[in-house]
HTML snippet that shows the backbone in 3Dmol.js (N, CA, C, O; Angstrom):
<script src="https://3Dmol.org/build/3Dmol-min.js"></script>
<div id="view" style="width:600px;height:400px;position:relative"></div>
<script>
const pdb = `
ATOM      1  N   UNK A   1      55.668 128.284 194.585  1.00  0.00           N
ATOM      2  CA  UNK A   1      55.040 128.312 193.250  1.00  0.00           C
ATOM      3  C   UNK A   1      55.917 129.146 192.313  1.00  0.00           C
ATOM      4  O   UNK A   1      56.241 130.284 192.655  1.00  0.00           O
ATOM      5  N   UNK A   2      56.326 128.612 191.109  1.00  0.00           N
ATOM      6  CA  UNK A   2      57.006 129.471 190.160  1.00  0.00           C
ATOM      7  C   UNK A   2      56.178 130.540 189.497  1.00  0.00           C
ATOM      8  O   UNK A   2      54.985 130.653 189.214  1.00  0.00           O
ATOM      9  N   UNK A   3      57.699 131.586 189.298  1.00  0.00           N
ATOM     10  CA  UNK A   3      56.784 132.648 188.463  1.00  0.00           C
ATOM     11  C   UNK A   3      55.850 131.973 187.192  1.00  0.00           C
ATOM     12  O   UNK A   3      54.654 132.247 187.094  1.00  0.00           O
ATOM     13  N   UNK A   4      56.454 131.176 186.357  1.00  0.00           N
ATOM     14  CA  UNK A   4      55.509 130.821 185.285  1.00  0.00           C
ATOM     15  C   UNK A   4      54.636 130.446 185.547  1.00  0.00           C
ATOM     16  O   UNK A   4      53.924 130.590 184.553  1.00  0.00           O
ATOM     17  N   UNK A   5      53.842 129.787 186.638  1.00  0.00           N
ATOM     18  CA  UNK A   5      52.776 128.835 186.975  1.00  0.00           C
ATOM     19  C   UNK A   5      51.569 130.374 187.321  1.00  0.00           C
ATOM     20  O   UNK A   5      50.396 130.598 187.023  1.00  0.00           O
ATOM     21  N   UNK A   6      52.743 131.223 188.155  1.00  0.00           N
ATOM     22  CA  UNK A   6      51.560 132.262 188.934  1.00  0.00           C
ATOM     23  C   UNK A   6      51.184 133.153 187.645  1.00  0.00           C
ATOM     24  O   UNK A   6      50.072 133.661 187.497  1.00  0.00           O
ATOM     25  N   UNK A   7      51.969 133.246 186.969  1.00  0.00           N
ATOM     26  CA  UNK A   7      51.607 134.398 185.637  1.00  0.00           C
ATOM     27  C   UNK A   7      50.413 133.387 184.373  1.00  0.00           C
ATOM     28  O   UNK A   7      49.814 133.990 183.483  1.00  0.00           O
ATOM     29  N   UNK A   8      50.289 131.910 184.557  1.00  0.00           N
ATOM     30  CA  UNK A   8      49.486 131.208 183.858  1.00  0.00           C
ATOM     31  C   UNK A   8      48.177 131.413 184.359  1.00  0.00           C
ATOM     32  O   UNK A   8      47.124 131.710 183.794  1.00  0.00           O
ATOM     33  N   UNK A   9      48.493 131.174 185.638  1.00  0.00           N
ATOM     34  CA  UNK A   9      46.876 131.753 186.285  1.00  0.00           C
ATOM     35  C   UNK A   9      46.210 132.761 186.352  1.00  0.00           C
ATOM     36  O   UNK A   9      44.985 132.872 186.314  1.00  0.00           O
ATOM     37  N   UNK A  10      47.541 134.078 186.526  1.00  0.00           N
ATOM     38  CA  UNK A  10      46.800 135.326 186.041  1.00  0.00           C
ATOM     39  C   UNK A  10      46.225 135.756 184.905  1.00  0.00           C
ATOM     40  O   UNK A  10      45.329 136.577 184.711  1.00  0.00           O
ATOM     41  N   UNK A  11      47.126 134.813 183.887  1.00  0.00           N
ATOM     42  CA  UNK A  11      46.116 135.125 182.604  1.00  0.00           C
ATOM     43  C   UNK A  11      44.916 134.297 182.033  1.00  0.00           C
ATOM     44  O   UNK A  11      44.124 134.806 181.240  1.00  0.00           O
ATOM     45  N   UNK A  12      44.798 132.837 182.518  1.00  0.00           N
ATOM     46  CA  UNK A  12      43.487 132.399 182.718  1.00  0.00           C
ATOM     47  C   UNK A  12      42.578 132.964 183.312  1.00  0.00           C
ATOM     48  O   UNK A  12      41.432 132.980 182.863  1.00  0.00           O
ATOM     49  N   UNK A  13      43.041 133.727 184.817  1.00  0.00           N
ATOM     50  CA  UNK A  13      41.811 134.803 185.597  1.00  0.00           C
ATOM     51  C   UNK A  13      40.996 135.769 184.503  1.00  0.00           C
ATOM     52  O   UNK A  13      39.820 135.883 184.158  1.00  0.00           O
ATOM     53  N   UNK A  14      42.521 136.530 184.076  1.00  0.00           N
ATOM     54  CA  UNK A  14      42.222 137.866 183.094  1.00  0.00           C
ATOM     55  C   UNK A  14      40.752 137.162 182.310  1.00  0.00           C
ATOM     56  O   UNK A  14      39.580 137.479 182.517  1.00  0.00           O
ATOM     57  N   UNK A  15      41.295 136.118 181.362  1.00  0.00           N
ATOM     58  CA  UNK A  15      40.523 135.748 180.501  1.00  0.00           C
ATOM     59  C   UNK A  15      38.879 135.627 180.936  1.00  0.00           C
ATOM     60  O   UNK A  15      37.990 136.316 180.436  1.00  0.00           O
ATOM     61  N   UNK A  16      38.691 134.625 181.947  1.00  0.00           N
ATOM     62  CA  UNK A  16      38.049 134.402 182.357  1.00  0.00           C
ATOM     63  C   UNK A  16      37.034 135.513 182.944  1.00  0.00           C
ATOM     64  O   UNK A  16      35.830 135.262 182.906  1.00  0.00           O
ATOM     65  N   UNK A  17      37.487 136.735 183.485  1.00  0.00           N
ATOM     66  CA  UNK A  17      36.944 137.691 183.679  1.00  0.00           C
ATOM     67  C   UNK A  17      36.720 138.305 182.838  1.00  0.00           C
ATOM     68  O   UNK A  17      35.742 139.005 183.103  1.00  0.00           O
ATOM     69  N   UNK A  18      37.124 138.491 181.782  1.00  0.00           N
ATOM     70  CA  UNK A  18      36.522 139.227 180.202  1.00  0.00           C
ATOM     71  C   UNK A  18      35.712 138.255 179.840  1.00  0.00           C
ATOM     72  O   UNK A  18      34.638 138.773 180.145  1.00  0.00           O
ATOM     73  N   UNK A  19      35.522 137.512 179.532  1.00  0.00           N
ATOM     74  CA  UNK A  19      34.022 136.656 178.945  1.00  0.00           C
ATOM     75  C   UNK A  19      32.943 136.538 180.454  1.00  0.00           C
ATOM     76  O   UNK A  19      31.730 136.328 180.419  1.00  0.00           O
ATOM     77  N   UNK A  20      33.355 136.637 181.067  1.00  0.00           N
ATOM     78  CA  UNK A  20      32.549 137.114 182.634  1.00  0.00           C
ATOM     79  C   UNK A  20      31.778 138.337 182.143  1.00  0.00           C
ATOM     80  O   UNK A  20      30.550 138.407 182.083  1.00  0.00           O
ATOM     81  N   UNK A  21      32.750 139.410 181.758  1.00  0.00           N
ATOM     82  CA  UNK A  21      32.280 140.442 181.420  1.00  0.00           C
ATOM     83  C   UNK A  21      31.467 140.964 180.226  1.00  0.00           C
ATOM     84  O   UNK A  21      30.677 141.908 180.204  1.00  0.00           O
ATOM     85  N   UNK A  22      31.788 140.251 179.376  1.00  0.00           N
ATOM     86  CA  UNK A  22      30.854 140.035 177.925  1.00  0.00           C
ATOM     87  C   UNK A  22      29.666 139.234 178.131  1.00  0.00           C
ATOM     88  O   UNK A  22      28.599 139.468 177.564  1.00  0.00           O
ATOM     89  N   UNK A  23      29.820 138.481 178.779  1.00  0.00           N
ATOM     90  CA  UNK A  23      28.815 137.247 178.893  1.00  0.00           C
ATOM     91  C   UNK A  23      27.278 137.763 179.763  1.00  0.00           C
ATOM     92  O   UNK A  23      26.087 137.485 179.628  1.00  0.00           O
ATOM     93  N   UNK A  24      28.033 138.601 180.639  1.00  0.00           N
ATOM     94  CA  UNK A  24      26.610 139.507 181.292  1.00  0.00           C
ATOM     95  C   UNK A  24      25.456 139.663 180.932  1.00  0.00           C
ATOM     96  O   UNK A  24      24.390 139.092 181.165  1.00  0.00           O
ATOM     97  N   UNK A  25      25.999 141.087 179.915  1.00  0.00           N
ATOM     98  CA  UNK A  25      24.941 141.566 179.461  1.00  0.00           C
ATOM     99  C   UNK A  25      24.080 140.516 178.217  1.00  0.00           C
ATOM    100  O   UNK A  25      22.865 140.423 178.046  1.00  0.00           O
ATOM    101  N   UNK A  26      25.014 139.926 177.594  1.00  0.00           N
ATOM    102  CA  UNK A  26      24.561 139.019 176.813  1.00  0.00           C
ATOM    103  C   UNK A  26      23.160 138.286 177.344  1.00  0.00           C
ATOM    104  O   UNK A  26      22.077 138.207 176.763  1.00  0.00           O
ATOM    105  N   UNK A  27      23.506 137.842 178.486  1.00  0.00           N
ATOM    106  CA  UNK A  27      22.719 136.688 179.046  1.00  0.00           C
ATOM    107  C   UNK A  27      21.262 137.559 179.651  1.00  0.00           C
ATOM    108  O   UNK A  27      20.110 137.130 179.704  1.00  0.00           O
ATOM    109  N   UNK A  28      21.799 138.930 180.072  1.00  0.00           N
ATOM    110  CA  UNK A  28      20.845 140.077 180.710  1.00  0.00           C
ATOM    111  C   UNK A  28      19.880 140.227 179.251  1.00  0.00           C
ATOM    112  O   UNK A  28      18.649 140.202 179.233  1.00  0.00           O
ATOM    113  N   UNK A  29      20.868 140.403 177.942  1.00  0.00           N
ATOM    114  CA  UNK A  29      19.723 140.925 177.273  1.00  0.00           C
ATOM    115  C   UNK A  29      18.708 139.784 176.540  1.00  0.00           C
ATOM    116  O   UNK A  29      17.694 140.022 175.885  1.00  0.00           O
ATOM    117  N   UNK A  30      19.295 138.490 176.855  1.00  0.00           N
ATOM    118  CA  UNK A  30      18.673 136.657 175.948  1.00  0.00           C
ATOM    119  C   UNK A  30      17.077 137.263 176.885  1.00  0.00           C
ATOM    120  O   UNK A  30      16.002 137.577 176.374  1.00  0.00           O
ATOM    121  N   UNK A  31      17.467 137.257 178.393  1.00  0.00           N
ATOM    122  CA  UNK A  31      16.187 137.367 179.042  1.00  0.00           C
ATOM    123  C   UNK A  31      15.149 138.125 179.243  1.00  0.00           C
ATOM    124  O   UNK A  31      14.117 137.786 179.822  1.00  0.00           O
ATOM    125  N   UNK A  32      15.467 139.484 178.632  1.00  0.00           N
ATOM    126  CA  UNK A  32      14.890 140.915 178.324  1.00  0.00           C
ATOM    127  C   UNK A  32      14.075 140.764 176.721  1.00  0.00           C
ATOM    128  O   UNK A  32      13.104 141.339 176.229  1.00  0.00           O
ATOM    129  N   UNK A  33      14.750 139.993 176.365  1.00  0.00           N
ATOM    130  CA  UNK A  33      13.831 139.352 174.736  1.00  0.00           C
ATOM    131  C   UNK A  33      13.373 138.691 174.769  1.00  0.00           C
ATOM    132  O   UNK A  33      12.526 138.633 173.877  1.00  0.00           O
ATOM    133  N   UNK A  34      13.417 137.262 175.986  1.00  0.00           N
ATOM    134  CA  UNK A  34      12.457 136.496 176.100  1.00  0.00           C
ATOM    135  C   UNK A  34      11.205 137.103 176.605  1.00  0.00           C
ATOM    136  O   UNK A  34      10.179 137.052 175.928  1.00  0.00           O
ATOM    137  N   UNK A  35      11.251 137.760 177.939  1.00  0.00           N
ATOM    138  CA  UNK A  35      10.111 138.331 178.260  1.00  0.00           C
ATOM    139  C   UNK A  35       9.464 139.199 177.283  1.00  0.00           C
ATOM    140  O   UNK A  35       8.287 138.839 177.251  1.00  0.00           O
ATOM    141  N   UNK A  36       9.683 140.342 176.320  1.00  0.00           N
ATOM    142  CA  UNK A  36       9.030 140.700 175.612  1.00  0.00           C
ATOM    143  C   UNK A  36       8.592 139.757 174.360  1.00  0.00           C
ATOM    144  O   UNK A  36       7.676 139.891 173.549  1.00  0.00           O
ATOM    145  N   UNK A  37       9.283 139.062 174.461  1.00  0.00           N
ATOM    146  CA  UNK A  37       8.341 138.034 173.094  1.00  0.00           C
ATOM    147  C   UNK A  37       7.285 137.224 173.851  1.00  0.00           C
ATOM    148  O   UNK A  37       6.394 136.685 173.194  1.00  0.00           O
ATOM    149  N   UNK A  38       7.320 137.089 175.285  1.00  0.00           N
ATOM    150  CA  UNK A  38       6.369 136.026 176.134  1.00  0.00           C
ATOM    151  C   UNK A  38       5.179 136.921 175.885  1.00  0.00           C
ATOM    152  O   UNK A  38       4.043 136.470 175.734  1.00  0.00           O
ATOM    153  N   UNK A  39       5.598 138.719 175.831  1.00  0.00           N
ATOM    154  CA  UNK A  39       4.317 139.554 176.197  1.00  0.00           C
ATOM    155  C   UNK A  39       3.303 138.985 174.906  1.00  0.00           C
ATOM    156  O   UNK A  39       2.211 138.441 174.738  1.00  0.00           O
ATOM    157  N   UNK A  40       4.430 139.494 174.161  1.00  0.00           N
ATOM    158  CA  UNK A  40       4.159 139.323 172.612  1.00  0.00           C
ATOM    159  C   UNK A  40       3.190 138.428 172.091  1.00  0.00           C
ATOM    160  O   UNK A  40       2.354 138.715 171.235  1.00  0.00           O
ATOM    161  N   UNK A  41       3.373 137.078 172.774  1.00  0.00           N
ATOM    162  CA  UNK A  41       3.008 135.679 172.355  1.00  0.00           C
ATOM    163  C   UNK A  41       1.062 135.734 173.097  1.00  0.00           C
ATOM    164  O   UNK A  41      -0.053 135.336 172.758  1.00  0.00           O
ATOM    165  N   UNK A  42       1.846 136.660 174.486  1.00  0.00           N
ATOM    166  CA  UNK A  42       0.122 136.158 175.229  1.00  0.00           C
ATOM    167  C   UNK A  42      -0.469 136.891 174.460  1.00  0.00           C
ATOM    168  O   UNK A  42      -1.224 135.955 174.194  1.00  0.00           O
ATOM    169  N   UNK A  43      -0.999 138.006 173.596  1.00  0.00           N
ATOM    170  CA  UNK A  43      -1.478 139.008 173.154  1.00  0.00           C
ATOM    171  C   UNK A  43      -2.252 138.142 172.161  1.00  0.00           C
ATOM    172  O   UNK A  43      -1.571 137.498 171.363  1.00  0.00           O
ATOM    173  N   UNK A  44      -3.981 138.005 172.081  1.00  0.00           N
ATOM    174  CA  UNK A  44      -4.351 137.031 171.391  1.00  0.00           C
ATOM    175  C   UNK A  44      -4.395 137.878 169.876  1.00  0.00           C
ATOM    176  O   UNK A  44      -4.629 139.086 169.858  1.00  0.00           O
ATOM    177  N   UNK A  45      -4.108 136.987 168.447  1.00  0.00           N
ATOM    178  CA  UNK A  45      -3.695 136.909 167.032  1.00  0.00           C
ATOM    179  C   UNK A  45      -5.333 138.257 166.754  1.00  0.00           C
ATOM    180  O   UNK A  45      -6.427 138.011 167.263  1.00  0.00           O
ATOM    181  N   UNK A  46      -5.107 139.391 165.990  1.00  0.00           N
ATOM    182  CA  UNK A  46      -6.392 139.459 165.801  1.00  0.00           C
ATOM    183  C   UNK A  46      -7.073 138.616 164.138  1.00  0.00           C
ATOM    184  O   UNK A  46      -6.485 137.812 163.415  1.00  0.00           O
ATOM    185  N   UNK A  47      -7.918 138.969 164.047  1.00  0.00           N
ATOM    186  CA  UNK A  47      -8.194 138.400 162.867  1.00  0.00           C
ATOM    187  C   UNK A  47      -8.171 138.719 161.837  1.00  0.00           C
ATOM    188  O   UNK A  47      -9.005 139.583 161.563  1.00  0.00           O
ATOM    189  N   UNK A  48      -7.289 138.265 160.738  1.00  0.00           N
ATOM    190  CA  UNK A  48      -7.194 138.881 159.415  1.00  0.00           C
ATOM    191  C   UNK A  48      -8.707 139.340 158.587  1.00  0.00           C
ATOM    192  O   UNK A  48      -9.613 138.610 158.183  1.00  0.00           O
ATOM    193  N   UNK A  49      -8.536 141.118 158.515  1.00  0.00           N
ATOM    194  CA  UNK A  49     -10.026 141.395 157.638  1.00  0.00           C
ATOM    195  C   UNK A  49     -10.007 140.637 156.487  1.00  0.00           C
ATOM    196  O   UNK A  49      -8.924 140.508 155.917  1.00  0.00           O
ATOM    197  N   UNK A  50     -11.486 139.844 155.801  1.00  0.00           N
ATOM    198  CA  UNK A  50     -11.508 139.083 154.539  1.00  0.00           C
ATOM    199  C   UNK A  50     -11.878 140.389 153.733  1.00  0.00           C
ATOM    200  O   UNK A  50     -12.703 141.192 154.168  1.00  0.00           O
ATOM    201  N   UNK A  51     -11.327 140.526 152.729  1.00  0.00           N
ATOM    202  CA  UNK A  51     -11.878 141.343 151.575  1.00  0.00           C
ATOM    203  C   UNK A  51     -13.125 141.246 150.965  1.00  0.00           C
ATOM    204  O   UNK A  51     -13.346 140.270 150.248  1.00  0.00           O
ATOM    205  N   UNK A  52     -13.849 141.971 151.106  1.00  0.00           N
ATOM    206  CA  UNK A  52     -15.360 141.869 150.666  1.00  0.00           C
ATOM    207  C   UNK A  52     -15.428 141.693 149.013  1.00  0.00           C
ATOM    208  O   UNK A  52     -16.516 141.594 148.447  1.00  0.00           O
TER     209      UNK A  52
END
`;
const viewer = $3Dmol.createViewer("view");
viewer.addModel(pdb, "pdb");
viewer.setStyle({}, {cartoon: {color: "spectrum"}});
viewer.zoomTo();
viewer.render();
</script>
């Protein structure tokens, strides 16, 4: 395998492991907001007071 081929792959890896690494928490925090908006959602509406 040539050097150029092995140094193409190392930097596709690199890459690939930095949006690996960004992509984490991202995805950790999509699901940490879904569940609190699920809480959110079950919590029944109360009722707007009518002004007397």
């Amino acid at each position: 395998m040539s050097l150029k081929k092995i140094n193409t792959l190392l930097a596709a890896a690199f890459i690939l492991f930095i949006l690996g690494l960004t992509a984490t928490p991202m995805v950790v925090n999509g699901l940490l907001i879904m569940r609190v908006t699920r809480k959110v959602a079950a919590v029944p509406a109360r009722p707007v007071p009518q002004p007397a």
